[in-house]
N, C-alpha and C positions, 0 to 999 in steps of 0.2 A: 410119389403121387400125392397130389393134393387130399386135404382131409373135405369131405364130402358137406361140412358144416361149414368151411371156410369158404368165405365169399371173396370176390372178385375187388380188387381194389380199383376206384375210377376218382380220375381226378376232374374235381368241379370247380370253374370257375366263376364267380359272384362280382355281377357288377351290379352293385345298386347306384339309386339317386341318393346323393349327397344331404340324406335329411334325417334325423333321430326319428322319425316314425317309421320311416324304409330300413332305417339300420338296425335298427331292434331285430327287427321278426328275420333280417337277412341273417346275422349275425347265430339267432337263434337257430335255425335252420341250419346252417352251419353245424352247431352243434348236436344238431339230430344225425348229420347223416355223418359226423367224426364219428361219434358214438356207434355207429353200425364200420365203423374200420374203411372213410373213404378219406380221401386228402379233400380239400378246400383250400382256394386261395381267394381273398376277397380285396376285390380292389377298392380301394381305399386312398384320401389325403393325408396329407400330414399331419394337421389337426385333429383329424375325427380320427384318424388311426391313433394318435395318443388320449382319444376323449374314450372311447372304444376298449383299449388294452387292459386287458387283467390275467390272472393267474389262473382260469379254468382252464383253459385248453394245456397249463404246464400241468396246471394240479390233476387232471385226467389223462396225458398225454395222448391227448386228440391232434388229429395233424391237421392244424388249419393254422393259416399263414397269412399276414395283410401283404398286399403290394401296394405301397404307397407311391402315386404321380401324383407331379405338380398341378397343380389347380388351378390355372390363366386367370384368375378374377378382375384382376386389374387391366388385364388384357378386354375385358368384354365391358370396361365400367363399372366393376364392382370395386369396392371398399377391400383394400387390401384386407387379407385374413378372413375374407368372408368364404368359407370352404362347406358350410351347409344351408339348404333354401330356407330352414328354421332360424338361421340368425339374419335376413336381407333386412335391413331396414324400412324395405316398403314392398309389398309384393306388388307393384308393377316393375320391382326387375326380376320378378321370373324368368321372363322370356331370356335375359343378357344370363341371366344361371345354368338356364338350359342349354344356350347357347357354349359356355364355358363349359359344361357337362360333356356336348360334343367333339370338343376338343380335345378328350381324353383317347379319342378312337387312333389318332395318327401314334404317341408313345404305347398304347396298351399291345398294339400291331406292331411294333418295335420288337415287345419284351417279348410276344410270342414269338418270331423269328427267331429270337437269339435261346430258343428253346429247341434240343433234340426231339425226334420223335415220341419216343417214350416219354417224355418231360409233359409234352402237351396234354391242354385238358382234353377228355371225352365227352364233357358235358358244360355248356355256357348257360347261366342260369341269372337273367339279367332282368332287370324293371322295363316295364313296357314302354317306357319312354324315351327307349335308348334304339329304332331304328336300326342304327348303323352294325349293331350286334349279330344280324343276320349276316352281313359283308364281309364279318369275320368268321363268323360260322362258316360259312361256304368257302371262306380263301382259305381253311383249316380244315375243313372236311373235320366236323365238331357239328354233335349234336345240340342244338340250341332251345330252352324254355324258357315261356314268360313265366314272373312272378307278381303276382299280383298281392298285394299289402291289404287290400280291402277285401270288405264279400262280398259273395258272389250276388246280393241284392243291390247294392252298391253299382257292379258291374251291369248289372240286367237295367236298372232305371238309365242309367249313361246309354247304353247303349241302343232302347226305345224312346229315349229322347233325341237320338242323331237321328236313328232311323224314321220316326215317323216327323221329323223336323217340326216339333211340338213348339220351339221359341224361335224358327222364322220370319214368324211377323213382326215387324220392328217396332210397329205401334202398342204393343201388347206393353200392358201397365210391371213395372220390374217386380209389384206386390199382387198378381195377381192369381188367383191359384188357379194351376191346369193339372188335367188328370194327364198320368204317365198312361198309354195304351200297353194292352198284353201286358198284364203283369200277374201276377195269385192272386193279390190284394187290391184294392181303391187304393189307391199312394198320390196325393195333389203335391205339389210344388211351384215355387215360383223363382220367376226370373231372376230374381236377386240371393234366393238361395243356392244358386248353381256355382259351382269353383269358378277359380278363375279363367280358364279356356274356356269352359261352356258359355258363357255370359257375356262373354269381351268381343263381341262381335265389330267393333272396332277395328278390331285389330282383322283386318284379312289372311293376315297368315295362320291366326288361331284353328281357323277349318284345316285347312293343310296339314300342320301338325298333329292336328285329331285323326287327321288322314293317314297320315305316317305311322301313329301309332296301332292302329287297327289294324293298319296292312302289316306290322311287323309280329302281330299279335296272332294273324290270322295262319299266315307262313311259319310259327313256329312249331317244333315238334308236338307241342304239349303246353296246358296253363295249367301252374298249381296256381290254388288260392289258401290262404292263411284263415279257411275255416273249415266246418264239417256239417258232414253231410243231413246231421238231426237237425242243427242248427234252421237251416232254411231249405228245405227238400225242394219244394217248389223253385226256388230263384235258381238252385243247382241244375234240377232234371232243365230249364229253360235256360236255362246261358249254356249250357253243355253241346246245342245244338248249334253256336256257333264258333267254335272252336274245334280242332283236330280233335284233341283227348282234354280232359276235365280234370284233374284230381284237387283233392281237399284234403290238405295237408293240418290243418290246424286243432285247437290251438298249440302256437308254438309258444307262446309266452311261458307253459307247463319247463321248458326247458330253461327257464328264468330262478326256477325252485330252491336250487344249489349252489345259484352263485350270484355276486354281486345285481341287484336291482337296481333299475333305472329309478324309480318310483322315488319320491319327495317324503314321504308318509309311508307307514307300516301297511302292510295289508290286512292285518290284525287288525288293528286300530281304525280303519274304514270299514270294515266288513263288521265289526261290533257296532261301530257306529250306525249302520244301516238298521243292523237286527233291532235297534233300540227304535227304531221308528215305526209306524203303522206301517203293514203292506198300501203299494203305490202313492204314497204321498211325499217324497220326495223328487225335487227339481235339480234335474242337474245342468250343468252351466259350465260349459267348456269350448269356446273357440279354434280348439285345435291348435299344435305348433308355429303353422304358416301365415296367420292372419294376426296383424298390430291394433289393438285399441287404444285410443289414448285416455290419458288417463283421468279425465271429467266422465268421459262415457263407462268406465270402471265406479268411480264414486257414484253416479245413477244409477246402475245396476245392481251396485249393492243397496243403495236407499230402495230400488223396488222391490230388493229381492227380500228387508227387514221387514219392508208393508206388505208384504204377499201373503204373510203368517203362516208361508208356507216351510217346513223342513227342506233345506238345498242342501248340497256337497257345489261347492265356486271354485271352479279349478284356474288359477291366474297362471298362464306363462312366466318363467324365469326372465322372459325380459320385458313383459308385460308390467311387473313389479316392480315400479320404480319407487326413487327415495321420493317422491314426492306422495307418490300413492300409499308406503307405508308412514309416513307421517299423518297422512292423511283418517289411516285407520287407528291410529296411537291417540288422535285429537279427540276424533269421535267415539273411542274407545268401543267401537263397532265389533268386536269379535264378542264380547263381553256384554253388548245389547242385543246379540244373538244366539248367546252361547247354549249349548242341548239342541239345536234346531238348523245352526247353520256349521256344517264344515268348510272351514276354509283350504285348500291345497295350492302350494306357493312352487309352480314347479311340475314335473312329471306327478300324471296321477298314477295308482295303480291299477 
């Protein structure tokens, strides 16, 4: 007879989207539920599978596993090698990414077949922009969850801005601020802050897709989100009413604690850094993984950011950082006509 403390083992399977801000918190989560004694397999490229690989899961003997499929890139016009949306050269090939993303569904459907019953997952635990995950779910009789990377504030403006079609109007100025409706707080925004689907109205298939991902969102068993519940109570109790079940899984990065950091810089060393400033006077300054500046518009940013006499933390992308931009800070001797006020971070922040 089983021991009464011993739980159930169930196998999950993890398909993220191919990008180091989705793979982190997947990865991590992973690591939360080995640690409660479940298997994970997380599919994965070849690249990010070796960019990814370390010794935790030997060094705790967690049982989680990559499966690495080929990646079509070239197949859809991508740049050979190009296996994450954080390395595209231009985010107007998202869409040929996404599409190459897709492509994974025909092998992933393979590898399940050529799996016993016992073998297969109980649980499909996948990025909401992956649709066709439900097709699996149901040709597998496999319970399936979205995973959302953001919060649930995050979620609630996106989805009061579909619903009340707040940037419909095509003449509406790209800088202009409009109030998100229903929401806890006044929150404005404008048309040229919105990602890339939201804003590319260009493009006619971008609604569709939006469409696709709602309806696969909506159909599934359950959405975790990678935050908690003190966090944003408000943006939680109201996104909750549009979804099956809710849960607030985070923070997962806590499971980052013990083993190899993504992070460029010490957490120590930023977290000191802050304590040394006044409360609220720091500017922080981070474009995110996905999005390419070049490098003139880098060198103004940091001229405004020396004239602002403001304290910032300047978070530059690893491939934002070019030889031309760090020569450029070597001329100017710019970290040093800043230094106590401005941190610079070249890379993953913490």
């Amino acid at each position: 007879m089983a021991s009464l403390n011993q739980q159930p083992i169930h196998h999950f399977l993890f398909i993220p989207l191919m990008t180091r801000s989705h793979l982190i918190p997947f990865t991590d989560l992973a690591k939360a539920l080995a640690h409660h004694g479940q298997q994970v397999t997380i599919v994965m490229t070849p690249l990010n599978a070796a960019r990814f690989s370390d010794d935790y899961a030997i060094n705790f003997n967690l049982n989680i596993q990559f499966l690495p499929l080929y990646f079509p890139a070239q197949e859809v016009g991508l740049p050979q090698g190009c296996e994450a949306m954080d390395s595209l050269p231009s985010p107007d090939m998202a869409t040929k990414f996404l599409q190459a993303s897709n492509m994974l569904q025909q092998p992933l459907e393979k590898w399940l077949q050529g799996l016993d019953s016992l073998s297969l997952p109980s649980c499909i635990i996948s990025d909401v922009c992956f649709p066709w995950t439900s097709i699996l779910a149901l040709k597998f009789n496999v319970s399936r969850v979205v995973f959302h990377t953001v919060s649930c504030f995050t979620l609630l403006c996106s989805h009061n801005i579909d619903h009340y079609k707040v940037f419909d109007e095509r003449d509406k100025s790209d800088f202009e601020p409009v109030l998100v409706p229903d929401l806890p707080d006044r929150i404005e925004i404008t048309k040229a802050q919105l990602p890339f689907f939201g804003k590319n109205k260009a493009l006619d298939d971008s609604k569709k897709v939006l469409k696709q991902f709602k309806e696969a969102e909506a159909s599934a068993m359950a959405v975790v989100v990678n935050s908690f519940q003190e966090l944003e109570p408000g943006y939680v109790k109201a996104y909750q009413k549009f979804v099956n079940n809710l849960w607030c899984i985070g923070p997962l990065c806590l499971y980052n604690k013990t083993t190899r950091s993504e992070a460029s810089i010490d957490d120590h060393k930023s977290l000191n850094w802050l304590d040394s400033q006044k409360p609220n006077s720091v500017i922080y300054v981070c474009f995110g993984s996905l999005f390419h500046i070049f490098d003139q518009q880098l060198m103004e940013l940091g001229l405004g950011l020396e004239t602002s006499n403001c304290p910032f933390v300047w978070v530059i992308k690893e491939g934002s950082y070019t030889a031309e931009l760090d020569k450029w800070f070597k001329e100017q001797n710019f970290e040093e006509r800043v230094k106590g006020r401005g941190l610079i971070i070249r890379g993953w922040a913490p």
